[in-house]
DOVO-950172 format. One record per atom (N, C-alpha, C): atom name; x, y, z; residue number from 1. Coordinates in nm, 4 decimals. Each point is the difference from the previous one (the first is absolute). Layout:
BEGIN
+----+----------+----------+----------+-----+
|  a |        X |        Y |        Z |   k |
+----+----------+----------+----------+-----+
| CA |        X |        Y |        Z | NUM |
...
+----+----------+----------+----------+-----+
END
This chain:
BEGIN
+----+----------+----------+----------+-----+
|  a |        X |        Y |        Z |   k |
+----+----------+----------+----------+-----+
|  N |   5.7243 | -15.8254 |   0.2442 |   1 |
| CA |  -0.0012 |  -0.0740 |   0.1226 |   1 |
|  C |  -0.0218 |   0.0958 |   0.1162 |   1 |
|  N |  -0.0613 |  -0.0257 |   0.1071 |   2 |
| CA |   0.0008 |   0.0964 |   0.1124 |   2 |
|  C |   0.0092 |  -0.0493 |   0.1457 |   2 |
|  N |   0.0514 |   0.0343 |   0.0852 |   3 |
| CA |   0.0728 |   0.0047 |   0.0695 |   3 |
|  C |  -0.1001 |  -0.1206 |   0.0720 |   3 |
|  N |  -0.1173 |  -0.0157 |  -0.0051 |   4 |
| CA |  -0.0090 |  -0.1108 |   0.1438 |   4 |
|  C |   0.0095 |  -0.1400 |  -0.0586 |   4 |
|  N |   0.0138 |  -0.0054 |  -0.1095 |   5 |
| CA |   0.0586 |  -0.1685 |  -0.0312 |   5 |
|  C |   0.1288 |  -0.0360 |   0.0276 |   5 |
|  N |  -0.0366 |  -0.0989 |   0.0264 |   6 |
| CA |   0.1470 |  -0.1118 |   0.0813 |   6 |
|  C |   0.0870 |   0.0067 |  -0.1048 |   6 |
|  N |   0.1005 |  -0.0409 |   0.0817 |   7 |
| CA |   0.1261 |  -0.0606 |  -0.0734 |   7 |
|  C |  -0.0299 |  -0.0787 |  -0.1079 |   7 |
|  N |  -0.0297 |  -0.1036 |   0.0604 |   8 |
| CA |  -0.0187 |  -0.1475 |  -0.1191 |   8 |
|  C |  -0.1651 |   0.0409 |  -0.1210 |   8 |
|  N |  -0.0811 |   0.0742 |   0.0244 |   9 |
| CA |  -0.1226 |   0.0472 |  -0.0880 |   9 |
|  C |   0.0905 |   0.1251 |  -0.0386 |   9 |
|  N |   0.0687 |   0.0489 |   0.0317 |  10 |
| CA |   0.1069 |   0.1284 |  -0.1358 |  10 |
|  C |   0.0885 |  -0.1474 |  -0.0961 |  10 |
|  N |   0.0353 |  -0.1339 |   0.0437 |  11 |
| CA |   0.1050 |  -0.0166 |  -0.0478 |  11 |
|  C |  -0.0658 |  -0.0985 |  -0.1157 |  11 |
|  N |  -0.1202 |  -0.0706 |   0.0269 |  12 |
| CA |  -0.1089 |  -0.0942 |  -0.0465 |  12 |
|  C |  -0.0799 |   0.0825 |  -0.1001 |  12 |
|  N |  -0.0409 |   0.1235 |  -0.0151 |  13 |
| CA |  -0.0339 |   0.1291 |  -0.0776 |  13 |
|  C |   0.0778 |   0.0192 |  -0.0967 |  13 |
|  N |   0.1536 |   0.0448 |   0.0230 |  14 |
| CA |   0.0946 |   0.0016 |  -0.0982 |  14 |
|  C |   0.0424 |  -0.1230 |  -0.0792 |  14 |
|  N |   0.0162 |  -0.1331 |   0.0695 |  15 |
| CA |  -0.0322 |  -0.0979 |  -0.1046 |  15 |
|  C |  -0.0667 |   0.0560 |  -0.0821 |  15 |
|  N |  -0.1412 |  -0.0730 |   0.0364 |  16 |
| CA |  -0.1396 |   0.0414 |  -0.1013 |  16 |
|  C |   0.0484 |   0.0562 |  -0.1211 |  16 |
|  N |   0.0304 |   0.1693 |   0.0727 |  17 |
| CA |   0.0774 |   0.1184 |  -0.1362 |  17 |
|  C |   0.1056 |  -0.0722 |  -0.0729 |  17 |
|  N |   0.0648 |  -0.0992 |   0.0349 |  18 |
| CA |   0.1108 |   0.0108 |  -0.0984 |  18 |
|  C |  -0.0422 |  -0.1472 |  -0.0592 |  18 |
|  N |  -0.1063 |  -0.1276 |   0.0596 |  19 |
| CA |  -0.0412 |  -0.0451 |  -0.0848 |  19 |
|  C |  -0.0903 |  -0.0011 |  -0.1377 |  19 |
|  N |  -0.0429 |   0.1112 |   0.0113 |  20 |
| CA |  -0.1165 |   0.0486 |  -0.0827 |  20 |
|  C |   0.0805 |   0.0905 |  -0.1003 |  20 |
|  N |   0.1424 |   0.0506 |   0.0305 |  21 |
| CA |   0.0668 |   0.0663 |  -0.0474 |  21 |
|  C |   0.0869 |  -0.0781 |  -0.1161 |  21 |
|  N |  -0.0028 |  -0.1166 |   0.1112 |  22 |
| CA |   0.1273 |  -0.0956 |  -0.1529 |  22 |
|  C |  -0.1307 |  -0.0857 |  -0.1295 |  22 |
|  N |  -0.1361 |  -0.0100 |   0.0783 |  23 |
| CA |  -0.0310 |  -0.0549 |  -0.0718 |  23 |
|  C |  -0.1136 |   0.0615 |  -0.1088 |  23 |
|  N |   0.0425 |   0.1600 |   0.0023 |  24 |
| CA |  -0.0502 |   0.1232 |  -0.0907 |  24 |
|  C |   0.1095 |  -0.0004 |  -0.0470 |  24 |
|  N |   0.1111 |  -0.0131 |  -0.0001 |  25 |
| CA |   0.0956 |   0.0040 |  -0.1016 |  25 |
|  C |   0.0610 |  -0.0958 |  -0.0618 |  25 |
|  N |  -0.0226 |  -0.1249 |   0.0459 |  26 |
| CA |  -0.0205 |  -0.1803 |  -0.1154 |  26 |
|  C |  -0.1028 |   0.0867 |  -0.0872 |  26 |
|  N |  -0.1198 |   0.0579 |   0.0464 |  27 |
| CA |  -0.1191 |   0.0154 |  -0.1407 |  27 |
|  C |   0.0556 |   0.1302 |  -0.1329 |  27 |
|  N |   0.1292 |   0.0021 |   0.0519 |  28 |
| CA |  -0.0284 |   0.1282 |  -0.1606 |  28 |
|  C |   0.0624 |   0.1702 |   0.0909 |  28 |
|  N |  -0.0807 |  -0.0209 |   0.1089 |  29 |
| CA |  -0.0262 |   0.2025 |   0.0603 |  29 |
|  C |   0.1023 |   0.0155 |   0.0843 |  29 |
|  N |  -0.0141 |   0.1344 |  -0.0472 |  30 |
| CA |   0.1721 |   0.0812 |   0.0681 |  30 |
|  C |  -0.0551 |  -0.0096 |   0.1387 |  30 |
|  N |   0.0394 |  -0.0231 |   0.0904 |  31 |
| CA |  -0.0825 |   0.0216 |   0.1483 |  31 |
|  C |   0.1238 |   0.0465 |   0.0870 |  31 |
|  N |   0.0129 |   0.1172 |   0.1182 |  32 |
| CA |   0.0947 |   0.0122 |   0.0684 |  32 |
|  C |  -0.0418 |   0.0050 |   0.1513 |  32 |
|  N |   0.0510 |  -0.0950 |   0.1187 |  33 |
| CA |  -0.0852 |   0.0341 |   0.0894 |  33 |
|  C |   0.0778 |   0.1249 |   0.1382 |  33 |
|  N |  -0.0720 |   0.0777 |   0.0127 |  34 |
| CA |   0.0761 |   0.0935 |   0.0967 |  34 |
|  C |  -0.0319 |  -0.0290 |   0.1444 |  34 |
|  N |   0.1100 |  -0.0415 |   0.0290 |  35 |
| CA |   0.0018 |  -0.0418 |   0.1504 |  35 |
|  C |   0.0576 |   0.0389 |   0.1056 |  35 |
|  N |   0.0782 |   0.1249 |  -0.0460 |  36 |
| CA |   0.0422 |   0.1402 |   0.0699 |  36 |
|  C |  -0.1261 |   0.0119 |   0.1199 |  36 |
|  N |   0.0827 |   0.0152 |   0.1591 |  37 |
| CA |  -0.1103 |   0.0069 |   0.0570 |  37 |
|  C |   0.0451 |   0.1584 |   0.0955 |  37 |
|  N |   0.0929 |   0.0857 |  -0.0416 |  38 |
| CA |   0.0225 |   0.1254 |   0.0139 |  38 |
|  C |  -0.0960 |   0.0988 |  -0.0694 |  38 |
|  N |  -0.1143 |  -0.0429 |  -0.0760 |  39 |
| CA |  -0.0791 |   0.0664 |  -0.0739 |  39 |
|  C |  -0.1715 |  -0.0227 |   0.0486 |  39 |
|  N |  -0.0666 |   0.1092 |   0.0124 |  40 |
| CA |  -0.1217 |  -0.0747 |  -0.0029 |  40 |
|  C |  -0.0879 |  -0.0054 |  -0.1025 |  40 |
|  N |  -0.0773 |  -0.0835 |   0.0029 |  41 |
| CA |  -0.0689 |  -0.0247 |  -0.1062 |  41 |
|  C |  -0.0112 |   0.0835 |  -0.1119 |  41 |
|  N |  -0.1086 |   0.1088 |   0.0362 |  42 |
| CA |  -0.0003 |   0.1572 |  -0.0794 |  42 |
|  C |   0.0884 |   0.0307 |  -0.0807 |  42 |
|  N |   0.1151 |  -0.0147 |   0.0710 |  43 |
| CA |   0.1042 |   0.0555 |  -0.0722 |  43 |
|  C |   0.0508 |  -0.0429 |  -0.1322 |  43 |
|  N |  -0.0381 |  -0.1687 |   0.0642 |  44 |
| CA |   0.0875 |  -0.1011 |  -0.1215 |  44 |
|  C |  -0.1257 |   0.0321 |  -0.1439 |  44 |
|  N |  -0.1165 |  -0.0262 |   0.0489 |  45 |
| CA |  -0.0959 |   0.0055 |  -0.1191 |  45 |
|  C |   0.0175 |   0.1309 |  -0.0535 |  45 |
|  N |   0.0247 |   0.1251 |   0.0818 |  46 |
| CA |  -0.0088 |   0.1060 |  -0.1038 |  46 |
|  C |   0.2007 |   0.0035 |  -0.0854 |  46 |
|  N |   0.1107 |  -0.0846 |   0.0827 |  47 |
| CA |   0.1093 |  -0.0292 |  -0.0873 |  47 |
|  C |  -0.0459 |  -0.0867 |  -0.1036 |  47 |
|  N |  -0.0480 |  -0.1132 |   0.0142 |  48 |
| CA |  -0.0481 |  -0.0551 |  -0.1398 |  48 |
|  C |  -0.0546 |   0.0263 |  -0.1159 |  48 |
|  N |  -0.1069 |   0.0596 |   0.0561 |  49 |
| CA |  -0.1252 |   0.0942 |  -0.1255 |  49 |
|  C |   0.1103 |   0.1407 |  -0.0767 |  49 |
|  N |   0.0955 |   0.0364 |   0.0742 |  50 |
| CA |   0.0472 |   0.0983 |  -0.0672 |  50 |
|  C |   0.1160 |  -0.0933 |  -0.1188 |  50 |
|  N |   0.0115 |  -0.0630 |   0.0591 |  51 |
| CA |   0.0923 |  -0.0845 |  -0.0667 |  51 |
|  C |  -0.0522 |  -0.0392 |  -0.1375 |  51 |
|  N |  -0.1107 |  -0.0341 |   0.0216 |  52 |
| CA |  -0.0981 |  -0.0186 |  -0.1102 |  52 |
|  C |  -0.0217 |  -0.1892 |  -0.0653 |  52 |
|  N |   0.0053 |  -0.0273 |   0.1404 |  53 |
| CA |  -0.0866 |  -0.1674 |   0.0385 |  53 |
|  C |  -0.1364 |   0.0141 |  -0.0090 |  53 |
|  N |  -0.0235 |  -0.0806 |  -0.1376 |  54 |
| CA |  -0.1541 |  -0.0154 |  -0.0428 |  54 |
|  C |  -0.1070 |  -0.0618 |   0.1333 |  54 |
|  N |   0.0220 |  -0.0939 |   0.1172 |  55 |
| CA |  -0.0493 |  -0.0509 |   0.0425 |  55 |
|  C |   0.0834 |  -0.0405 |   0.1415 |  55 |
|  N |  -0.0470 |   0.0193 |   0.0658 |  56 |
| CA |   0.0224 |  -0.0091 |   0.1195 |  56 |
|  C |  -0.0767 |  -0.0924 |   0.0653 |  56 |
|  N |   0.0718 |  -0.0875 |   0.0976 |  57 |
| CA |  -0.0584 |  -0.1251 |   0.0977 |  57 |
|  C |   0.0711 |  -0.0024 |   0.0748 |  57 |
|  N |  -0.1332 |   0.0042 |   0.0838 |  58 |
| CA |   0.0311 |   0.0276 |   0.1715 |  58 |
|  C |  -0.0689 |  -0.1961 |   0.0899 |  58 |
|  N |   0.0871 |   0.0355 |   0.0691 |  59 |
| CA |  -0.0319 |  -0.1747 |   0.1118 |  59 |
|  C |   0.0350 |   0.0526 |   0.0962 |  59 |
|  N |  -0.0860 |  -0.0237 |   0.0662 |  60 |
| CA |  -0.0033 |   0.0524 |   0.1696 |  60 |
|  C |  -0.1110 |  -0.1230 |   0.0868 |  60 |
|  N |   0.0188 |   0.0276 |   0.1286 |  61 |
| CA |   0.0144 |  -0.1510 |   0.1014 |  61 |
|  C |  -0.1463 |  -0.0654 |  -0.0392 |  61 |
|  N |  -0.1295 |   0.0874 |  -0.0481 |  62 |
| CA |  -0.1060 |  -0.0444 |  -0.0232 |  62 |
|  C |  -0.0014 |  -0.0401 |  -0.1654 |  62 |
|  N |   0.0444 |   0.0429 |  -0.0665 |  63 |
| CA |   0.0194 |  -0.0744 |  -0.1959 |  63 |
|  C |   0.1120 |  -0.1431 |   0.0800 |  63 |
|  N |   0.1045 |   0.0310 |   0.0640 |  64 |
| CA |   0.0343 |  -0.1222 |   0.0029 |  64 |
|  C |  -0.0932 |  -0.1473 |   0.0366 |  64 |
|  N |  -0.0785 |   0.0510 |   0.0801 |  65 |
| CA |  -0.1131 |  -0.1346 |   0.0965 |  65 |
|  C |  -0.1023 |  -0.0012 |  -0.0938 |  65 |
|  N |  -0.0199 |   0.0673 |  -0.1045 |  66 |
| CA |  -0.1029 |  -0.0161 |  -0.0774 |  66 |
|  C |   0.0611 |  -0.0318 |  -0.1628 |  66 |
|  N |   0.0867 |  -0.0179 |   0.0271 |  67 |
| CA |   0.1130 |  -0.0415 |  -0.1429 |  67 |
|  C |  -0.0721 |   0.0852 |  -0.1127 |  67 |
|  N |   0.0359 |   0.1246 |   0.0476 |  68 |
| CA |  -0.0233 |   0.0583 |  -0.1530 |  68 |
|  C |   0.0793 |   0.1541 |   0.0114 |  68 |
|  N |  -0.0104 |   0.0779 |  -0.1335 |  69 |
| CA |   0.0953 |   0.1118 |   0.0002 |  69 |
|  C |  -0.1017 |   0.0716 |  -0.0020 |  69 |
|  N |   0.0367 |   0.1525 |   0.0662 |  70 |
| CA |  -0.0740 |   0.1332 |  -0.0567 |  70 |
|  C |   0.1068 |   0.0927 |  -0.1017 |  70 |
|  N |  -0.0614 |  -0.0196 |  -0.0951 |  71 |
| CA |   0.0696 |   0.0664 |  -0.1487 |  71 |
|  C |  -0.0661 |   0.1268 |  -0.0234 |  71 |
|  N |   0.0866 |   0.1005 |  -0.0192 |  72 |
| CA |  -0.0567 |   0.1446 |  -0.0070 |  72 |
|  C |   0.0959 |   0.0314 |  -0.1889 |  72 |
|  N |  -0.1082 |   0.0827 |  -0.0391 |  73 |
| CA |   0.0638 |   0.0348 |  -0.1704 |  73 |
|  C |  -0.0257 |   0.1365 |   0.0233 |  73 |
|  N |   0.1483 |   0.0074 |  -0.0385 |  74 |
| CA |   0.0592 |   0.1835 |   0.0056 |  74 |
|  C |  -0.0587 |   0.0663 |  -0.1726 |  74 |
|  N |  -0.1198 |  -0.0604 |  -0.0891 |  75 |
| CA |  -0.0451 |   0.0949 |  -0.1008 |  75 |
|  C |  -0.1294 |   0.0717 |   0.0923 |  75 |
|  N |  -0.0773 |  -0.1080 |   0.0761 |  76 |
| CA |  -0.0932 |   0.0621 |   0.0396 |  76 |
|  C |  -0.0196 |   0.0014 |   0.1481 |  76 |
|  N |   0.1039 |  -0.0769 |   0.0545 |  77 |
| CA |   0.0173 |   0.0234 |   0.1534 |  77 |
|  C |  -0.1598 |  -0.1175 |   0.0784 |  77 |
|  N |  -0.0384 |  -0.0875 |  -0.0907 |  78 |
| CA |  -0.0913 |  -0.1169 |   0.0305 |  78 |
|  C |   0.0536 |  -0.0804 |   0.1306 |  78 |
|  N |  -0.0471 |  -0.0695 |   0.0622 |  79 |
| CA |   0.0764 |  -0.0616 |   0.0714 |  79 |
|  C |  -0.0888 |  -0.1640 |   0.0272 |  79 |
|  N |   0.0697 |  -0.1038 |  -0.0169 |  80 |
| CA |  -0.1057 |  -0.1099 |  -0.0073 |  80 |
|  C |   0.1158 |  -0.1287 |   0.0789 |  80 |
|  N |  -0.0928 |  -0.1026 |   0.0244 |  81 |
| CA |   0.0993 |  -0.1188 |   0.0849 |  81 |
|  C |  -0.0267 |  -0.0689 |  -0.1029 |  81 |
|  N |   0.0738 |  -0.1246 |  -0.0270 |  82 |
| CA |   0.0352 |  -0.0945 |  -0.0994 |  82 |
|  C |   0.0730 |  -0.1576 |   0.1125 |  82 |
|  N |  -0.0724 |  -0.0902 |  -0.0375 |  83 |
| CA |   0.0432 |  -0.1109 |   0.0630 |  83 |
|  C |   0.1750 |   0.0071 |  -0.0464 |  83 |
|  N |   0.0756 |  -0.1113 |   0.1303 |  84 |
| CA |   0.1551 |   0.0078 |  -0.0445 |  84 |
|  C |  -0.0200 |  -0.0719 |  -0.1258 |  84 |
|  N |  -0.0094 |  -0.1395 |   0.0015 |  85 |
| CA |  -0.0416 |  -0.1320 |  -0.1153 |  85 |
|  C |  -0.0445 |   0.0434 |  -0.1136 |  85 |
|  N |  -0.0670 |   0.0922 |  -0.0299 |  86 |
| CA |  -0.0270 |   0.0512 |  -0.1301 |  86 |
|  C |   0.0305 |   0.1438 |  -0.0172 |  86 |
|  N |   0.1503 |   0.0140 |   0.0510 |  87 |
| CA |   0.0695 |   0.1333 |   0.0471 |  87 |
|  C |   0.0490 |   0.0396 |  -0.1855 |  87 |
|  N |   0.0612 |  -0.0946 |  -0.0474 |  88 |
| CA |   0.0979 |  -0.0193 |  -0.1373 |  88 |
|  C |  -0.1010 |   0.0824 |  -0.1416 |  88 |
|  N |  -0.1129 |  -0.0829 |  -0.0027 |  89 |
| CA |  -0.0935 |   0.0071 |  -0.0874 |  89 |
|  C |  -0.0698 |   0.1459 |   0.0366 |  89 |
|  N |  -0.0444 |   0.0574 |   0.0834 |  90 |
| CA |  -0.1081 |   0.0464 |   0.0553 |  90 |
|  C |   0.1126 |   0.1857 |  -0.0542 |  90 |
|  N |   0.1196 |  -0.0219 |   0.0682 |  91 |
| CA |   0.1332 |   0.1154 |  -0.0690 |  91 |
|  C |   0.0056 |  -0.0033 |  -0.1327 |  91 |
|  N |   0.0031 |  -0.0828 |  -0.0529 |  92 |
| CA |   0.0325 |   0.0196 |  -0.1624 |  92 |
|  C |  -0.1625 |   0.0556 |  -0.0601 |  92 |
|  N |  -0.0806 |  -0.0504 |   0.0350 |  93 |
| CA |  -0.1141 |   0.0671 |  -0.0365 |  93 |
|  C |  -0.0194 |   0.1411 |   0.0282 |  93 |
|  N |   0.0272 |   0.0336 |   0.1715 |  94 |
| CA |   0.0141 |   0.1586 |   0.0018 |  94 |
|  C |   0.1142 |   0.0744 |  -0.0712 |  94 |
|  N |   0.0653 |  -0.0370 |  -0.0274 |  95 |
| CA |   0.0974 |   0.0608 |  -0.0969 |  95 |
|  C |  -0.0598 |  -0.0090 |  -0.1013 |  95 |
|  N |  -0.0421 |  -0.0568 |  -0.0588 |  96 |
| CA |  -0.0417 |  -0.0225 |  -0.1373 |  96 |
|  C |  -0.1017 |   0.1171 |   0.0009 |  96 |
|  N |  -0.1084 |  -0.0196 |   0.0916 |  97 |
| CA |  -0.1397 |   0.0868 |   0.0301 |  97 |
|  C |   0.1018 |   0.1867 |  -0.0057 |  97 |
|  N |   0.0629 |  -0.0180 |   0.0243 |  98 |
| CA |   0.0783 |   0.1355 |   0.0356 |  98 |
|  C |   0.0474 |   0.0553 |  -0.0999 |  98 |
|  N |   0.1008 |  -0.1023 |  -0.1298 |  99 |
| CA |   0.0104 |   0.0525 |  -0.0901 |  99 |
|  C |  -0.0608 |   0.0318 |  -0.0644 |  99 |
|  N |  -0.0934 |  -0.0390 |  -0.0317 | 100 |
| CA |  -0.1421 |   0.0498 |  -0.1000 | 100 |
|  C |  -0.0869 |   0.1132 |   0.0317 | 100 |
|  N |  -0.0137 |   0.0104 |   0.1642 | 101 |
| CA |  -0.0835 |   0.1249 |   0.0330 | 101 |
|  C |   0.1570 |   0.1455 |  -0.0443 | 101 |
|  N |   0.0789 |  -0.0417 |   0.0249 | 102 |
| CA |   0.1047 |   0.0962 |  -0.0400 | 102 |
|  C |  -0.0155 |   0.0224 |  -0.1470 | 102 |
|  N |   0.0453 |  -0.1260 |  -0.0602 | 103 |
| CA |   0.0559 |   0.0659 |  -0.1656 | 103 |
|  C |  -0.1528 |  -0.0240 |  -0.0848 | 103 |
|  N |  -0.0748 |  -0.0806 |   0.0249 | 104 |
| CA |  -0.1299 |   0.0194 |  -0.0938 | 104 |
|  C |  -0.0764 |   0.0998 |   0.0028 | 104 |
+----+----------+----------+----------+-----+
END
């Protein structure tokens, strides 16, 4: 998030995150959303990736108005948007796509 969005577009944003959040985790996937706002961005993605989170998704004020995610994969550091609505399906496939370029 950065500093020149409003109140209510930080608070309408974080919805979003935590709707997309409950309804990645009805489908099956571990999903955690970090909403720590003592951190900036940078920081959190390079805490995650060390952590060793296959996939990372990011929503910010323009994926929100365009209802879709930008999903980045920590094997090859790709980075691609994915509609929200076919958010469920579209993850299990990159995971899937991921395990195989790994173990095959």
């Amino acid at each position: 998030m950065t500093a020149s969005l409003s109140k209510e577009d930080e608070d309408a944003l974080i919805n979003t995150c935590k709707e997309v959040e409950t309804k990645l985790k009805k489908a099956g996937l571990r999903v955690y959303g970090d909403y720590r706002d003592n951190y900036r961005p940078g920081w959190k993605f390079n805490h995650w990736e060390m952590k060793g989170v296959p996939i990372r998704i990011e929503i910010g004020p323009n994926d929100k108005s365009r209802s879709q995610l930008t999903v980045v994969l920590r094997h090859t550091g790709a980075k691609s948007t994915i509609p929200i609505d076919k958010s469920e399906t579209k993850l299990h496939e990159m995971l899937n796509q991921m395990h195989n370029d790994l173990y095959k």
